[in-house]
Backbone bond lengths (Angstrom), bond angles and torsions (degrees), N, CA, C in turn:
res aa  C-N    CA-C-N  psi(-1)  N-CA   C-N-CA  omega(-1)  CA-C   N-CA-C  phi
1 X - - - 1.450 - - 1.523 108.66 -
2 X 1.255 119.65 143.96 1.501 135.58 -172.37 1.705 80.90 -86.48
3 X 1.878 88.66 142.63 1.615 109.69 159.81 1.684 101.19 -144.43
4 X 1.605 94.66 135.98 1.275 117.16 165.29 1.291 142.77 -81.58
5 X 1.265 155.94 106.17 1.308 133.06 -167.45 2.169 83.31 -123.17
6 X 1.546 87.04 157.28 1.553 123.40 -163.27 1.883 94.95 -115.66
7 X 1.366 94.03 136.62 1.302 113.12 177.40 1.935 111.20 -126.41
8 X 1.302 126.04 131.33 1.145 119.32 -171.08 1.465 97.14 -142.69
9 X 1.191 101.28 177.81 2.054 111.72 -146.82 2.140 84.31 -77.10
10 X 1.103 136.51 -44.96 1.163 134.29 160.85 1.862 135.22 -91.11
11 X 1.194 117.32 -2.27 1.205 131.23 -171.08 1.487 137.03 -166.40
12 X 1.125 153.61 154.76 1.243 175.77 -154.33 1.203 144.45 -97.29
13 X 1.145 135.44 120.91 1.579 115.73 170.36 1.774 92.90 -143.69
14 X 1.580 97.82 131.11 1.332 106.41 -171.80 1.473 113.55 -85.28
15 X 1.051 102.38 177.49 1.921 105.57 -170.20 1.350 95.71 -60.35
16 X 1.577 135.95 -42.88 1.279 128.91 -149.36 2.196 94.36 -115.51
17 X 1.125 115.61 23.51 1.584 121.90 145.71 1.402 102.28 92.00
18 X 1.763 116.23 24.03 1.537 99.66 169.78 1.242 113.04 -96.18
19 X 1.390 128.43 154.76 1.705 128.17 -166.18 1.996 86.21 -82.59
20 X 1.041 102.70 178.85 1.765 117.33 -173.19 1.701 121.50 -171.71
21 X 1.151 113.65 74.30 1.455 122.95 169.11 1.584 115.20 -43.01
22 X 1.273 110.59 121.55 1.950 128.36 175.49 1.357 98.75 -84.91
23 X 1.405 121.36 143.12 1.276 120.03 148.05 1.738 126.72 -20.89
24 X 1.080 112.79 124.98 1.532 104.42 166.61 1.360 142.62 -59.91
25 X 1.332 104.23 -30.85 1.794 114.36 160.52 1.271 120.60 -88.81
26 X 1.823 126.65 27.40 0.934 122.57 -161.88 1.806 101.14 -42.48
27 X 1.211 140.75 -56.52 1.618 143.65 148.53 1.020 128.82 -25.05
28 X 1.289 124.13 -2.92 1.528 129.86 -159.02 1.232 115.13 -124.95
29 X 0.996 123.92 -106.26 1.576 141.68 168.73 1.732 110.82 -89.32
30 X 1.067 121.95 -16.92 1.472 111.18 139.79 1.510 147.72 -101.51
31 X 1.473 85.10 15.04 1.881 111.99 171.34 1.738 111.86 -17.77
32 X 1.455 92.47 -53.62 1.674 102.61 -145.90 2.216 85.82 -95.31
33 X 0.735 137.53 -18.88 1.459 149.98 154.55 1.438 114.38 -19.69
34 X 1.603 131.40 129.00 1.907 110.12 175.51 1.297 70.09 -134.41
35 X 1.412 114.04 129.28 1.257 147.50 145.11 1.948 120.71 -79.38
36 X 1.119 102.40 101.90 1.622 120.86 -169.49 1.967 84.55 -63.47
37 X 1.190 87.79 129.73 1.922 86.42 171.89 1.734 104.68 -120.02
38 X 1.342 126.29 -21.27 1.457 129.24 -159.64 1.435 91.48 178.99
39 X 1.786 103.10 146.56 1.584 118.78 157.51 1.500 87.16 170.64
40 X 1.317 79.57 153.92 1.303 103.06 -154.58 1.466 107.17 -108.09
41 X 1.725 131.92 82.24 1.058 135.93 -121.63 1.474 116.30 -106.15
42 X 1.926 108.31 -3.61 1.702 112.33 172.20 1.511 85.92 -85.90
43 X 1.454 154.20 -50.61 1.264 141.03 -111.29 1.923 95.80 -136.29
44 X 1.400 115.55 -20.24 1.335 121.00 -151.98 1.757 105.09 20.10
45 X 0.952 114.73 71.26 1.652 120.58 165.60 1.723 101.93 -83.36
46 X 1.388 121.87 -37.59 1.049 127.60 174.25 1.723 129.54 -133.01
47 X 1.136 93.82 157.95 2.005 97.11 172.99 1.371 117.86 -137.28
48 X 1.853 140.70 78.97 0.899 106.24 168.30 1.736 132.27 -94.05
49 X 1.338 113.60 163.25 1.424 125.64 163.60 1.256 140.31 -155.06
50 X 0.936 138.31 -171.18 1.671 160.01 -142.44 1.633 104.33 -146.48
51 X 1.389 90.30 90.12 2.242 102.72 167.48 1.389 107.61 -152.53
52 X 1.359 94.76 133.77 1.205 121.12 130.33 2.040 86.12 92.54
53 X 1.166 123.48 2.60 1.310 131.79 -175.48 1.475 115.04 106.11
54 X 1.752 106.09 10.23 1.419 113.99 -178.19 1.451 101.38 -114.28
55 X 1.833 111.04 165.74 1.347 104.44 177.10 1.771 85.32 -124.39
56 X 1.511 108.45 124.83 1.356 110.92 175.76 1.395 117.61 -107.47
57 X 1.812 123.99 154.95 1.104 117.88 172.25 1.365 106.68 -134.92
58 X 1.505 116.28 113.10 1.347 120.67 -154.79 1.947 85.24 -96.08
59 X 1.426 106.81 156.59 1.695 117.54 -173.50 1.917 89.77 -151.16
60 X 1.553 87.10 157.84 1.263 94.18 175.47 1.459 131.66 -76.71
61 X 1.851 104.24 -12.99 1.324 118.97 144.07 1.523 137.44 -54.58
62 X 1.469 106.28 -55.48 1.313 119.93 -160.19 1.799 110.61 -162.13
63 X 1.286 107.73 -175.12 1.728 96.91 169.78 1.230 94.08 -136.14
64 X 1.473 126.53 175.17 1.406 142.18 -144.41 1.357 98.98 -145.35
65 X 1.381 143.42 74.51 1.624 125.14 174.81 1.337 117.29 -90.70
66 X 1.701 119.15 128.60 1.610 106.57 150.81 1.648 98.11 -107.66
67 X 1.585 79.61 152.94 1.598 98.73 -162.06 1.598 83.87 -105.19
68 X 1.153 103.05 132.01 2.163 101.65 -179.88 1.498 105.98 -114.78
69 X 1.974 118.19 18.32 0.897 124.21 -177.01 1.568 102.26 -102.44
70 X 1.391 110.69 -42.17 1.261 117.83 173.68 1.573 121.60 -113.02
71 X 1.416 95.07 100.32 2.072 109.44 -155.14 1.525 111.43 25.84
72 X 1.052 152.00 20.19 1.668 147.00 153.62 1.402 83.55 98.69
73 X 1.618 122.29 38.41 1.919 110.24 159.92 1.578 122.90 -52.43
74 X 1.033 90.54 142.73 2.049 80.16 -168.15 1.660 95.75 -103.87
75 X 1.033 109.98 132.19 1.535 119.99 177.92 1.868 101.00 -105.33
76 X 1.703 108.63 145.83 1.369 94.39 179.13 1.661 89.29 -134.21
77 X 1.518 113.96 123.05 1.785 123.78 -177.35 1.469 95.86 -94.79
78 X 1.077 120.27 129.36 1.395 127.76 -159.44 1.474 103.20 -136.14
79 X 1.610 106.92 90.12 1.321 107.09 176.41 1.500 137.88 -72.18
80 X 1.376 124.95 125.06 1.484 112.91 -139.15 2.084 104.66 -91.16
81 X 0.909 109.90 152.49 1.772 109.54 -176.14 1.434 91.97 -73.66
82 X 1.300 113.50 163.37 1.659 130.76 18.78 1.779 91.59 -107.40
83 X 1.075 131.80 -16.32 1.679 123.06 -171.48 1.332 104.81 -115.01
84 X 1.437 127.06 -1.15 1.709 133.72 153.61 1.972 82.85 68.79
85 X 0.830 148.33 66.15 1.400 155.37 -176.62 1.578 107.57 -126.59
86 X 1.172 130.94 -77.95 1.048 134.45 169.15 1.812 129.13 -78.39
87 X 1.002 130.47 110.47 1.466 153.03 167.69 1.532 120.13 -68.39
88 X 1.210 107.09 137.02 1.888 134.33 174.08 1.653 99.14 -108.60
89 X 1.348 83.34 125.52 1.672 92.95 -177.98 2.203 100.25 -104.60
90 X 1.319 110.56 118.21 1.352 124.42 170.59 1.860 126.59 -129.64
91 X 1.441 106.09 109.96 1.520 99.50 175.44 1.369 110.56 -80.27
92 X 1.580 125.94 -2.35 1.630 124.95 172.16 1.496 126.77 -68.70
93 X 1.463 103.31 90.70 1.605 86.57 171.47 1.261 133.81 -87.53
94 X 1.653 139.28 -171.27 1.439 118.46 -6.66 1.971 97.54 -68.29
95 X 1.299 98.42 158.95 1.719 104.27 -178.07 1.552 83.34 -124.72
96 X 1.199 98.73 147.35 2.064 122.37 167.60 1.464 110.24 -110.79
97 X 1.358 120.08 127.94 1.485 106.80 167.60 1.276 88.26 -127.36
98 X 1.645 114.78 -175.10 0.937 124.87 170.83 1.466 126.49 -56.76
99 X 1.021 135.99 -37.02 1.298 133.43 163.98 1.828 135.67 -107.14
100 X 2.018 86.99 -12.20 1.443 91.88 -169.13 1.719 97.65 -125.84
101 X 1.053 115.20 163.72 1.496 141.24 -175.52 1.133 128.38 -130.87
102 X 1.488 111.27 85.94 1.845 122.48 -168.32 1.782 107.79 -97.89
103 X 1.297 96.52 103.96 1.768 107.31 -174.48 1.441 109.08 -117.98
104 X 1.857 131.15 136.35 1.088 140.17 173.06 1.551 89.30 -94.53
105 X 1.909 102.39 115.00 1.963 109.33 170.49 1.346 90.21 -68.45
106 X 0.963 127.82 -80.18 1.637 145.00 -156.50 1.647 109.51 -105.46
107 X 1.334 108.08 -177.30 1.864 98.88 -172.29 1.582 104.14 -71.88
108 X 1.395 107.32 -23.09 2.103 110.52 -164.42 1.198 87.49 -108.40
109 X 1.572 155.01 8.40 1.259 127.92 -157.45 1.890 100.52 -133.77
110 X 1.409 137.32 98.83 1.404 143.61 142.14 1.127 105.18 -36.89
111 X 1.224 98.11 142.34 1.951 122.68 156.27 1.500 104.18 -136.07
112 X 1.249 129.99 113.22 1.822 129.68 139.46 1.336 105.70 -112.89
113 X 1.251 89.05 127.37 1.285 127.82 154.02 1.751 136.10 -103.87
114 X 1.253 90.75 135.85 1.821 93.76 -163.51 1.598 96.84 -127.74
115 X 1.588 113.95 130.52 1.123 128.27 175.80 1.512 114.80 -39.78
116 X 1.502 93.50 -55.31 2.201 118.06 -179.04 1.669 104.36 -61.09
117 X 1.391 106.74 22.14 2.062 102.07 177.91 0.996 121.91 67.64
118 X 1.086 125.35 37.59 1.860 133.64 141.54 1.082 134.20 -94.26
119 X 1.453 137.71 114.49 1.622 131.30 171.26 1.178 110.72 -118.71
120 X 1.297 111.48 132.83 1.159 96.71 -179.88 1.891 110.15 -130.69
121 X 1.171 135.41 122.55 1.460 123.14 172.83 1.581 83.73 -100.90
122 X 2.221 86.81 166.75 1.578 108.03 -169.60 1.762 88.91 -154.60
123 X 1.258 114.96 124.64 1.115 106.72 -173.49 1.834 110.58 -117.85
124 X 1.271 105.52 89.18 1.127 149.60 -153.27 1.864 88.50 -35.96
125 X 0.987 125.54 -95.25 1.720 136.80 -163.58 1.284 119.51 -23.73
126 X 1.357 104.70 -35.15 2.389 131.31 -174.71 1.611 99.29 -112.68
127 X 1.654 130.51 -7.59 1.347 116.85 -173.05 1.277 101.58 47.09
128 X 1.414 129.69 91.42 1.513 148.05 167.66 1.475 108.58 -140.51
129 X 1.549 127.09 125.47 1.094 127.52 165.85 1.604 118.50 -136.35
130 X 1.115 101.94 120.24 1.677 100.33 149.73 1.328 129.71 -87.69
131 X 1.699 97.37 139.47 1.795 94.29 172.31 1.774 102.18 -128.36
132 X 1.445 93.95 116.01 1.894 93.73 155.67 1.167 120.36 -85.22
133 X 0.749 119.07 152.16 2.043 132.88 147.46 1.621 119.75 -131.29
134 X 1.143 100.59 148.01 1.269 117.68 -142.52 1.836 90.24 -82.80
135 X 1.225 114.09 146.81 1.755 131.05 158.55 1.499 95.93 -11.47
136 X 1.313 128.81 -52.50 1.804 126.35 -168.93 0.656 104.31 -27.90
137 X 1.672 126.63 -61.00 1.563 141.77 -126.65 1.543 96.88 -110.41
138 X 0.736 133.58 26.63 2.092 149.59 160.02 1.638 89.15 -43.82
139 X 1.096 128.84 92.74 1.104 122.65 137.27 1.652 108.74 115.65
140 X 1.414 112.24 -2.05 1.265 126.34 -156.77 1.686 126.26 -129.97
141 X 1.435 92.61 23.18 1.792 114.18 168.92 1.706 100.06 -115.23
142 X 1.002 83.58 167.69 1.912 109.13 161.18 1.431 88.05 -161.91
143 X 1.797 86.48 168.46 1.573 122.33 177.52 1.001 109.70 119.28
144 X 1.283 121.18 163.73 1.840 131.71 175.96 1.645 118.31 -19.21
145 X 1.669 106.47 -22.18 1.643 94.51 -165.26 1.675 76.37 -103.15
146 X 1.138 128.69 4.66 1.494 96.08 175.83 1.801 126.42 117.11
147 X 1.379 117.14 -178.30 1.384 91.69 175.27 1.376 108.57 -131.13
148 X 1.064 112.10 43.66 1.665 129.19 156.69 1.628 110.77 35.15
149 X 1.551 111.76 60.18 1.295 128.84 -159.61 1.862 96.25 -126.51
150 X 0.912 129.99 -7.98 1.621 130.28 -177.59 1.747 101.99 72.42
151 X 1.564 117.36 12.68 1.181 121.11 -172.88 1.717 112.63 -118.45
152 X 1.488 106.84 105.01 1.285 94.14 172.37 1.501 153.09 -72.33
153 X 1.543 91.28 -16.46 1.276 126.92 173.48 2.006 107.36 -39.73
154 X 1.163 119.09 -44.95 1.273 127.08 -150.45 1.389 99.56 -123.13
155 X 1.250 123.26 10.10 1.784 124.45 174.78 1.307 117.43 -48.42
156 X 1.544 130.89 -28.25 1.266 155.66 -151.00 1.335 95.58 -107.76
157 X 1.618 138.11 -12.53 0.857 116.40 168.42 1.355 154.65 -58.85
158 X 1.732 130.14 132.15 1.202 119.66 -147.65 1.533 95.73 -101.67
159 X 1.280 106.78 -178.95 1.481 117.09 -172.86 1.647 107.55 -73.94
160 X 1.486 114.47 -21.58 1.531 112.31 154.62 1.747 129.69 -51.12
161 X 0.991 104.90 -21.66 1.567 135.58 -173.87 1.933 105.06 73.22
162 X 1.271 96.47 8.03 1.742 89.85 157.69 1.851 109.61 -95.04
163 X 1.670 91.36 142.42 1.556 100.76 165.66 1.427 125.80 -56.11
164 X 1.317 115.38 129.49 1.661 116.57 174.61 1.488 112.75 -71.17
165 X 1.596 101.42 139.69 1.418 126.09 -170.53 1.510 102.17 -65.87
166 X 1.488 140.24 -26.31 1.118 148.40 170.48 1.344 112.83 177.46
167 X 1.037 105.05 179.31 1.976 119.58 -167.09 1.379 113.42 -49.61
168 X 0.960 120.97 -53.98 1.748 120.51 161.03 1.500 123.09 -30.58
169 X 1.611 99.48 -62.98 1.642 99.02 178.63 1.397 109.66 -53.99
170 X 1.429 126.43 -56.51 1.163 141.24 -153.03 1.860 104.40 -63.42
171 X 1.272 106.99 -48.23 1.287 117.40 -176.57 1.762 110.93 -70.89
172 X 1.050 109.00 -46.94 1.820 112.19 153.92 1.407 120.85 -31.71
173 X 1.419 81.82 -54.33 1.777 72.81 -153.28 1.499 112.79 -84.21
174 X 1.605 115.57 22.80 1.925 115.14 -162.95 2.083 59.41 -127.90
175 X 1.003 159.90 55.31 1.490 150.07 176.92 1.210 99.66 -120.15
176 X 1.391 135.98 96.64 1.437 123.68 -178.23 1.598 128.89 -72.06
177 X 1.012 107.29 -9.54 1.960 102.11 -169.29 1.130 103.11 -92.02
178 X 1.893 129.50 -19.94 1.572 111.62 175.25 1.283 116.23 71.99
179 X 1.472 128.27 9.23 1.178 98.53 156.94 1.735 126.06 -154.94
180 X 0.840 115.15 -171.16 1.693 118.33 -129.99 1.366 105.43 -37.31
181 X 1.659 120.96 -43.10 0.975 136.01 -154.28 1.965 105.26 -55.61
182 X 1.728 90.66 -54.51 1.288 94.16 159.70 1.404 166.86 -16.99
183 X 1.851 85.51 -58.01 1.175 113.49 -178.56 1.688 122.41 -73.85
184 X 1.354 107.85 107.52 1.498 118.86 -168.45 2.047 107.53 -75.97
185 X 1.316 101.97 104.60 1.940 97.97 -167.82 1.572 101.54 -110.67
186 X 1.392 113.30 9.63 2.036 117.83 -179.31 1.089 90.24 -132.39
187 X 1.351 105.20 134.94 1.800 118.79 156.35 1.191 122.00 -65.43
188 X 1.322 122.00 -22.21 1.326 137.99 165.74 1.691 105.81 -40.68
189 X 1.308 110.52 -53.34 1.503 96.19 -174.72 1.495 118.41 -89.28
190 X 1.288 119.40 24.75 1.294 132.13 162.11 1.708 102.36 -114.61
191 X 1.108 122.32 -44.80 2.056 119.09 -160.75 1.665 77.56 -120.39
192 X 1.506 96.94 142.19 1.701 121.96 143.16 0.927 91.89 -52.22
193 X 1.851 116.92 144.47 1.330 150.71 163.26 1.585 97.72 -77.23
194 X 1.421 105.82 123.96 1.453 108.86 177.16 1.467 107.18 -43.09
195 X 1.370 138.56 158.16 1.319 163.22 146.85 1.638 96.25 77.72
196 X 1.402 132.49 15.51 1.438 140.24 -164.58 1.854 90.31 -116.14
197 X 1.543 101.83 126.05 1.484 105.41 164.02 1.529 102.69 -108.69
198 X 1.653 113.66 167.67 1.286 103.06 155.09 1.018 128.98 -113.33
């Protein structure tokens, strides 16, 4: 069975239905930050994440960027055969690669599609995305959306394969650059401070 997890301009919902608060400056002071969201870690058919103010989807074809710094332009890196080494960079869609299929439905609305069971729409104007993966991947992602097990118990799981003690740990530890700047140590910059607007 296909499971979906939802990505939104501040927050989360993992393949297996837990909600998930992002940093609040994801633009700000966590600009330079890549937040691992999904990959698919027996097969690496896929990698997604969260850098630099972009949401990328790396494929064994090509990669897929929307840039949410510059209006959510979608860039498509199109790695060329026979040793997939070198890449063609095109913002013209629809693009064909060898395995994946990057189509604009409407003017705000992405579609990639990947042969290896990924779809993903992104609905460009509100920064909204869904990502499926296909029944394959039962048990065989990590990252922020989770480990796509029909088990909620273990959504929080970190790349240690122990469960995070709360949202902080959990969100740390899928943080790829490691360093300080990164490292989120107040809940504050994940939750409004009670009786604090911004």
């Amino acid at each position: 069975i296909s499971r979906t997890a939802y990505l939104f301009e501040q927050s989360l919902v993992t393949f297996d239905g837990t909600a998930i608060y992002l940093p609040k400056d994801l633009k700000g002071r966590y600009a330079d930050c890549k937040y691992l969201l999904s990959r698919d870690f027996m097969w690496k058919n896929f990698t997604i994440y969260l850098s630099k103010g972009k949401f990328v989807v790396e494929l064994k074809d090509g990669t897929v960027i929307i840039d949410r710094n510059n209006k959510n332009q979608v860039e498509v890196h199109q790695k060329v055969p026979p040793a997939f080494v070198a890449s063609k960079k095109t913002i013209d869609l629809p693009v064909q690669m060898m395995f994946t299929s990057v189509h604009k439905l409407q003017e705000n609305l992405v579609k990639i599609e990947s042969l290896f069971g990924l779809l993903v729409y992104c609905k460009l104007d509100s920064f909204a995305c869904n990502v499926t993966v296909s029944g394959y991947y039962h048990n065989k992602t990590l990252g922020l959306f989770g480990t796509n097990n029909v088990e909620y118990s273990d959504d929080m799981r970190m790349p240690s394969g122990e469960n995070a003690f709360d949202l902080l740990e959990f969100v740390n530890s899928y943080e790829l650059q490691r360093t300080e700047k990164c490292y989120i140590d107040e809940s504050s910059e994940i939750f409004e401070e009670e009786g604090k607007e911004e």
